[in-house]
C-alpha positions as CSV (number, residue, x, y, z in Angstrom):
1,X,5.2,-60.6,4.1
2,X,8.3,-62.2,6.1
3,X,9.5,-60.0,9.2
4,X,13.1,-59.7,7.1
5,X,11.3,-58.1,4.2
6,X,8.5,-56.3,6.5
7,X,12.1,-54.7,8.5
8,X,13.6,-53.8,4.9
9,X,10.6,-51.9,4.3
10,X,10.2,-50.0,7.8
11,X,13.9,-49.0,7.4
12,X,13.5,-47.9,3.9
13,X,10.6,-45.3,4.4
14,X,12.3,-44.3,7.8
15,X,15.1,-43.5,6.1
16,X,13.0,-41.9,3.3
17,X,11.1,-39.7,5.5
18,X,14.0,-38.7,7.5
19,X,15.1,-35.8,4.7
20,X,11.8,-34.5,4.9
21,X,11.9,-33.8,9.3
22,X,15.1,-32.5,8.6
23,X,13.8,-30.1,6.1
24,X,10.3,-28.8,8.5
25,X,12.9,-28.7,11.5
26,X,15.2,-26.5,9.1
27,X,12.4,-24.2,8.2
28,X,10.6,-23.8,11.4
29,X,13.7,-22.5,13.0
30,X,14.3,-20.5,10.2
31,X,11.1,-18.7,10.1
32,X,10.9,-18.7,13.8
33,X,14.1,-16.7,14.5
34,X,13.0,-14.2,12.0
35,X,9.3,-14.2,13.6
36,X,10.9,-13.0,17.4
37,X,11.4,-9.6,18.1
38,X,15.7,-8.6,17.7
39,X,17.8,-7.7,15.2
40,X,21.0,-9.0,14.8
41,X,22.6,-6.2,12.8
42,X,21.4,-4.3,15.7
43,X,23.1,-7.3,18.3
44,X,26.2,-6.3,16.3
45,X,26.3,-2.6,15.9
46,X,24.7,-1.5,18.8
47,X,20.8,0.3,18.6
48,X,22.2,4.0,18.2
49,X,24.4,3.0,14.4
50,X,23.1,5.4,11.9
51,X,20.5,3.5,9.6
52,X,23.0,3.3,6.5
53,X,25.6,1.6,8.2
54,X,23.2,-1.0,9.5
55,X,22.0,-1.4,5.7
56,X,25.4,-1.6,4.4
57,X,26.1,-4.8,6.7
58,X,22.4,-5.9,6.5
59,X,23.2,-6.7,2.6
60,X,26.8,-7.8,3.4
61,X,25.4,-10.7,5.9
62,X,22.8,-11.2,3.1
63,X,19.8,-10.4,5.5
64,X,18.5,-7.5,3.5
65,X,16.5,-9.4,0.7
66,X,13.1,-10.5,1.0
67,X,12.5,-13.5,3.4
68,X,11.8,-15.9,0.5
69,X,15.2,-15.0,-1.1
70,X,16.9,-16.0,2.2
71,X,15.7,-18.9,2.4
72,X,16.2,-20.3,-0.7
73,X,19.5,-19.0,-0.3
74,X,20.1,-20.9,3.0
75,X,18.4,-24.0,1.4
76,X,20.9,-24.4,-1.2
77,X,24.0,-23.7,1.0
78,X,22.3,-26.6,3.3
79,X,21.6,-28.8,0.3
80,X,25.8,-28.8,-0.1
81,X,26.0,-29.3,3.8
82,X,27.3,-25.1,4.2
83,X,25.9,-24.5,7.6
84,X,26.8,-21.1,6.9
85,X,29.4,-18.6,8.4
86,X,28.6,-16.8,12.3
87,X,27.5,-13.7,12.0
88,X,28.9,-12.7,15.9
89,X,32.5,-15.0,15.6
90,X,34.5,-12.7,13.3
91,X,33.7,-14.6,10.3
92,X,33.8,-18.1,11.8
93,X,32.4,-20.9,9.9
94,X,29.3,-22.5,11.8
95,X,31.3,-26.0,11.0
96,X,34.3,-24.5,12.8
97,X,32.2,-24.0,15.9
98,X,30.5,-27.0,16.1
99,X,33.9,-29.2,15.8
100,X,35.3,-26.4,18.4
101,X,32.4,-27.3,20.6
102,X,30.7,-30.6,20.6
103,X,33.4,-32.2,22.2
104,X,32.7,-31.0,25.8
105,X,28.6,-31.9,25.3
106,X,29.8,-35.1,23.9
107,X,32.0,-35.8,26.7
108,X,29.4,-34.6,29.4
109,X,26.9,-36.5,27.6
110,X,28.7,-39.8,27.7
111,X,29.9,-39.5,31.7
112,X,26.1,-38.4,32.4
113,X,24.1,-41.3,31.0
114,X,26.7,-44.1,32.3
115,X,25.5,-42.3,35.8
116,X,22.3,-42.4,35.0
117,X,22.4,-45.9,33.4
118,X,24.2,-47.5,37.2
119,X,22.0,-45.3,39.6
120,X,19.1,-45.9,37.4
121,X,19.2,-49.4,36.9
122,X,20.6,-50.1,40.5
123,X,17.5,-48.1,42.2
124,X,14.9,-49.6,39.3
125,X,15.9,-53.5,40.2
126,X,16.4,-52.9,43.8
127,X,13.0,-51.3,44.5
128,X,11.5,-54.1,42.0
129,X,13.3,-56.9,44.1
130,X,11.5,-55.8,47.3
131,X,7.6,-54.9,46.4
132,X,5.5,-53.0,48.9
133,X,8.2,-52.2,50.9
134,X,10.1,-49.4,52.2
135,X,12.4,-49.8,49.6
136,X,10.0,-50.3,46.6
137,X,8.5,-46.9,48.0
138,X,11.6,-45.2,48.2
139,X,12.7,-46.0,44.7
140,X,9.2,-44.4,43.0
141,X,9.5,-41.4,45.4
142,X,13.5,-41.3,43.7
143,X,12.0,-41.6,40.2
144,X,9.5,-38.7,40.8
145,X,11.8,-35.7,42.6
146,X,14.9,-36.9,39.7
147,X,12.3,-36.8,36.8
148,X,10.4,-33.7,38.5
149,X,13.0,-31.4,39.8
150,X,14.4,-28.4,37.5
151,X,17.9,-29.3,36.4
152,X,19.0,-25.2,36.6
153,X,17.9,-25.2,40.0
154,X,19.8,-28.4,41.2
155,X,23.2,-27.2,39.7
156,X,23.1,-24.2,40.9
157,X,22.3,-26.1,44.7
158,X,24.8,-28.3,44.2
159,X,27.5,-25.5,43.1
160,X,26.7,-23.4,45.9
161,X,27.6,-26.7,48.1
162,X,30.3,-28.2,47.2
163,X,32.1,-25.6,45.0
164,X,31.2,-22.5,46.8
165,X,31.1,-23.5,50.3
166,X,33.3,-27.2,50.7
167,X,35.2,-26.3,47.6
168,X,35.4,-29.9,46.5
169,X,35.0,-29.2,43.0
170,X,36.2,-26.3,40.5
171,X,33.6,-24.2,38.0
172,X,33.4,-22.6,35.1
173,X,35.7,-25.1,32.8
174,X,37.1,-28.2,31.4
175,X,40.7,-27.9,32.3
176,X,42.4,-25.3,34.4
177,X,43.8,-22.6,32.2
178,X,47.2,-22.2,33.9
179,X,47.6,-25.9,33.2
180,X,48.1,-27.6,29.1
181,X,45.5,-29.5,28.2
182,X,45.3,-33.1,27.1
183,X,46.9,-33.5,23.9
184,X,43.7,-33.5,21.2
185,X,42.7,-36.5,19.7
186,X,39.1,-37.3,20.5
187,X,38.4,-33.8,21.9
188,X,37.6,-35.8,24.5
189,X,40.0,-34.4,27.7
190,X,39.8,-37.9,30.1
191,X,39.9,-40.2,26.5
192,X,42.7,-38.4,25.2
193,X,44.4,-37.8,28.4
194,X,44.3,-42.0,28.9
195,X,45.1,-42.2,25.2
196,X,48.2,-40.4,26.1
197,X,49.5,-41.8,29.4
198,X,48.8,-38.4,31.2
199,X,47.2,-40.0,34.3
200,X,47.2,-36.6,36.2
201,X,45.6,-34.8,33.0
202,X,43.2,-37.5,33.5
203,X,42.3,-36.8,37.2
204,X,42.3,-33.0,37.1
205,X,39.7,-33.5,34.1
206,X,37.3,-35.8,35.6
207,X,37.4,-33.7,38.7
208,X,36.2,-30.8,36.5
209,X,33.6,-32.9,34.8
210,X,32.7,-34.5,37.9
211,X,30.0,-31.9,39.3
212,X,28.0,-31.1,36.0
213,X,28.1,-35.2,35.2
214,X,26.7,-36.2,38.7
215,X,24.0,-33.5,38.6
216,X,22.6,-34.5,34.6
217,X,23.1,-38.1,35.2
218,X,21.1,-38.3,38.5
219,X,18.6,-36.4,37.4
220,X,18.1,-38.6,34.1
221,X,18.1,-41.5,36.1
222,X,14.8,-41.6,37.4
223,X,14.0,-42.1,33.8
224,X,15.4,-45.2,33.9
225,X,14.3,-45.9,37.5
226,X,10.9,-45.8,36.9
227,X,11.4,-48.0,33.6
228,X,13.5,-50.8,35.0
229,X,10.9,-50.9,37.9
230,X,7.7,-51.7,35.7
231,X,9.2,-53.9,33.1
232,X,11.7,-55.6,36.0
233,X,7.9,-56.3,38.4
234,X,6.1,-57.7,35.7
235,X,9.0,-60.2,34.4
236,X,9.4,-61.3,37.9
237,X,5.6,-62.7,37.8
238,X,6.0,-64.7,34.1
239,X,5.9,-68.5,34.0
240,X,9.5,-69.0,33.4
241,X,10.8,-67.0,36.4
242,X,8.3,-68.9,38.6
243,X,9.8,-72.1,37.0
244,X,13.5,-71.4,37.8
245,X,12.1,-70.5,41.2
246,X,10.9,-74.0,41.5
247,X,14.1,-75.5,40.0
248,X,15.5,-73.8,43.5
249,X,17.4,-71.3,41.0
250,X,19.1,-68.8,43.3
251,X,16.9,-64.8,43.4
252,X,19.9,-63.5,42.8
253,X,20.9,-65.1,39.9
254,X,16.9,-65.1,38.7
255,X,16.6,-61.8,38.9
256,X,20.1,-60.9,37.3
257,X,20.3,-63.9,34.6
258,X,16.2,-64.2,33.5
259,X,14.5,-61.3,34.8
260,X,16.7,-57.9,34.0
261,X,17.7,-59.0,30.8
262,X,14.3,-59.0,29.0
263,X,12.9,-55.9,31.6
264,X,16.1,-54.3,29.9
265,X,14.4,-54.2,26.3
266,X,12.5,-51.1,26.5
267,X,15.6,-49.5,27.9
268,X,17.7,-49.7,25.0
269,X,15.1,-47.4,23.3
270,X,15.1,-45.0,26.0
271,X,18.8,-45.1,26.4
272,X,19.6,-44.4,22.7
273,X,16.8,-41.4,22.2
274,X,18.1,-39.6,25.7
275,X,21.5,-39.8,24.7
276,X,20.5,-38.1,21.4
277,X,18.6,-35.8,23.2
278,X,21.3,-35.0,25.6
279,X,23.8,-34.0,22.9
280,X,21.6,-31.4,22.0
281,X,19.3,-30.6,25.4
282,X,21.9,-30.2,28.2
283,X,21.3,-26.3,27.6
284,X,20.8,-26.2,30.7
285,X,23.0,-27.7,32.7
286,X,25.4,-26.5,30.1
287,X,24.5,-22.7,31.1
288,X,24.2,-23.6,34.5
289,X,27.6,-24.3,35.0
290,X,29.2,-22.5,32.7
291,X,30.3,-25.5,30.5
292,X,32.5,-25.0,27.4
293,X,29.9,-27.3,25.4
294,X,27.8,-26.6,21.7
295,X,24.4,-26.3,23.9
296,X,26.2,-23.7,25.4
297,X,27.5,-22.3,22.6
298,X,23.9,-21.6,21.6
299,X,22.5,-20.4,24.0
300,X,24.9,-17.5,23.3
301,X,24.1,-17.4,19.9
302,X,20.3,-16.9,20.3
303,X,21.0,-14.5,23.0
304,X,23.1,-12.6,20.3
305,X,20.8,-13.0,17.5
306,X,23.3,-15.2,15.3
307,X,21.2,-16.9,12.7
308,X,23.1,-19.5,10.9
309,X,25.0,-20.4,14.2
310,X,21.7,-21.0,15.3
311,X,20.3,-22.6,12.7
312,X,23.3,-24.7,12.1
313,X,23.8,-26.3,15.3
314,X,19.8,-27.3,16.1
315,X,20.4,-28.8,12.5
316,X,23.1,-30.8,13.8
317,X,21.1,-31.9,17.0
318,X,18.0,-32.8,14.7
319,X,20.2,-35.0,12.2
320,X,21.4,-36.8,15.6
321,X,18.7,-37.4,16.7
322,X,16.7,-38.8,13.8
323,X,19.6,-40.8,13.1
324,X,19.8,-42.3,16.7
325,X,16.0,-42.9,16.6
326,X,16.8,-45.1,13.4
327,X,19.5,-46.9,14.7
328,X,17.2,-47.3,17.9
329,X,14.3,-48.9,16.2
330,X,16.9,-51.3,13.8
331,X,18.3,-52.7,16.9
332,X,15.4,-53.0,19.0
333,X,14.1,-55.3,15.7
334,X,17.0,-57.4,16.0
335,X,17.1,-58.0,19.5
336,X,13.2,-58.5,20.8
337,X,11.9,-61.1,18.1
338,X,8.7,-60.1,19.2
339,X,8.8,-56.6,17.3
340,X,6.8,-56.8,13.9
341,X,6.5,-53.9,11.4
C-alpha cells in the first residue's frame, strides 16, 4: 500500500471512530453527574421546598422519568446538535452560553501558549546549546518546578504579589466595567480592539490579560522545555550537523537553520493537543483568577448542579479536542516524511 493511500485510510477510520469517543465521552458524563450525590432541583429551590413543588419542576426540567428515558431524550436533542437549555440561567440556551463564554478561554488560551511556545523554546535550545553545564542544568530544573508546580497555587502567589501588594495588575475581569468595551467582532477584546483602531482599548485589555496569560503560559512551558531539549541534543549529534560543522557553518546558524527545525517536529503534536486541552482545562487558572471564561463558566455549573450546561460544554471541549488531535496527526504526516500509517 503507497503512504498516500495508507494516510487516506488512517484519516478515514480516525474520522470514523471519532463519533463513537464523542458518544462514550457524552454518556460517561451523563451517567456520572447523575451517579454524585446533589440534586439540582434541590440547587434551585433550596433543601426546605415542599416535596410537590420540587416534583412539579422535576417533570418541567424533564428529570423526573426514569434514567433511560433521559437519556435517550438528551441523545436525540444531541443527535440535532441541541445542547440543551440551563437549568440555573433563567432559561438560557447552553449554545447561548458557550458563544457568551468561550471567547475569554479562547483568548487566554491563545496569549498563554505563544508564552509558553517563546519561554519554552528559548529555555529548551539554550540549555541544549550548552550540555553539562550550568545552564543545561538550570533549564531541566525550569522544566521540572513549571511542569510540577500546582497552577491554583502559583496564581493565587502571583496575585497576592503584584495585584495585591505592587498593584501592577487588575483582577477579577476582562475589561474594567466603568469603561466600554471593545466593539465585538472576534470576542476577542485585544483583536477586536486592533481591528477597530482603539489602541488604548487594546492596552487596558492586555494589561488585564496580562497576569492569568504569564502564569498558564509559563507554567506550560516546561512542557515544551523539556521537549525541545531532548529532540534539540540528539539532532545536534546527527551526521549532517557534524558536516556543516566541518563546512565551518556558523553554531548559530546550525543550530537555528538544521538543528531546531527537525527537533521542532514532535512539537507540533504537542503544541496542537495542549492548545486543545487548554480551551477546555484552564479550570483552574480560570477559577483562580476569577476569569470571565467557559472553564469558568463550568465550574459554576457543576457546583450548581446544572446538567445540560454541564454536559454541553465538556461536549464542546471533547469535539475540540478530537478534532485538533486529527488535524494534529494529518499535519504531522505531511510534514515528517518519515511517519508511516
Amino acid at each position: 500500500m503507497s503512504r498516500s493511500k495508507a494516510l487516506q485510510y488512517y484519516i478515514s477510520i480516525r474520522l470514523l471512530l471519532a463519533p463513537l469517543m464523542l458518544w462514550t465521552i457524552t454518556t460517561v458524563v451523563f451517567l456520572l453527574l447523575r451517579a454524585t450525590p446533589g440534586d439540582p432541583v434541590d440547587a434551585i429551590l433550596g433543601p426546605k421546598a415542599p416535596q410537590e413543588v420540587k416534583d412539579a419542576l422535576r417533570e418541567q426540567l424533564g428529570l423526573g422519568g426514569p434514567l433511560w428515558l433521559q437519556y435517550l431524550n438528551y441523545m436525540g436533542k444531541l443527535l440535532s446538535f441541541d445542547l440543551g437549555t440551563s437549568l440555573t440561567s433563567r432559561g438560557q440556551k447552553v449554545w447561548d452560553i458557550i458563544q457568551a463564554y468561550f471567547p475569554a478561554t479562547v483568548e487566554l488560551a491563545i496569549f498563554s501558549m505563544v508564552v509558553a511556545l517563546v519561554v519554552g523554546v528559548g529555555v529548551g535550545m539554550m540549555s541544549a546549546s550548552r550540555p553539562n553545564t550550568a545552564w543545561d542544568a538550570g533549564g531541566r530544573l525550569f522544566g521540572i518546578i513549571t511542569y510540577a508546580v500546582p497552577a491554583f497555587w502559583v496564581g493565587m502567589l502571583l496575585q497576592l504579589i503584584f495585584a495585591v501588594q505592587l498593584r501592577l495588575f487588575p483582577l477579577g475581569t476582562r475589561f474594567p466595567l466603568s469603561q466600554p468595551a471593545p466593539q465585538p467582532i472576534t470576542g476577542l477584546y485585544t483583536i477586536d480592539s486592533l481591528l477597530s483602531g482603539n489602541f488604548g482599548q487594546f492596552f487596558t485589555a492586555a494589561h488585564h490579560l496580562a497576569l492569568p496569560c504569564l502564569t498558564l503560559g509559563i507554567l506550560i512551558s516546561g512542557i515544551f522545555e523539556r521537549i525541545v531539549r531532548v529532540n534539540l541534543k540528539q539532532t545536534l549529534q546527527a551526521d549532517y550537523v557534524e558536516a556543516a560543522r566541518a563546512r565551518g557553518v556558523p553554531e548559530f546558524r546550525i543550530l537555528v537553520a538544521h538543528a531546531l527545525k527537525n527537533a521542532l517536529i514532535p512539537v507540533i503534536t504537542v503544541l496542537g493537543l495542549t492548545l486543545a486541552s487548554l480551551l477546555g482545562g484552564a479550570i483552574l487558572t480560570e477559577v483562580t483568577f476569577s476569569w470571565p471564561g467557559l472553564a469558568n463558566r463550568l465550574y459554576e455549573a457543576i457546583s450548581l448542579r446544572d446538567y445540560p450546561t454541564v454536559q454541553g460544554i465538556v461536549v464542546f471541549f471533547a469535539a475540540i479536542v478530537v478534532m485538533a488531535s486529527i488535524a494534529i496527526d494529518i499535519l504531522n504526516a505531511y510534514i515528517d516524511p518519515r511517519i508511516r500509517y
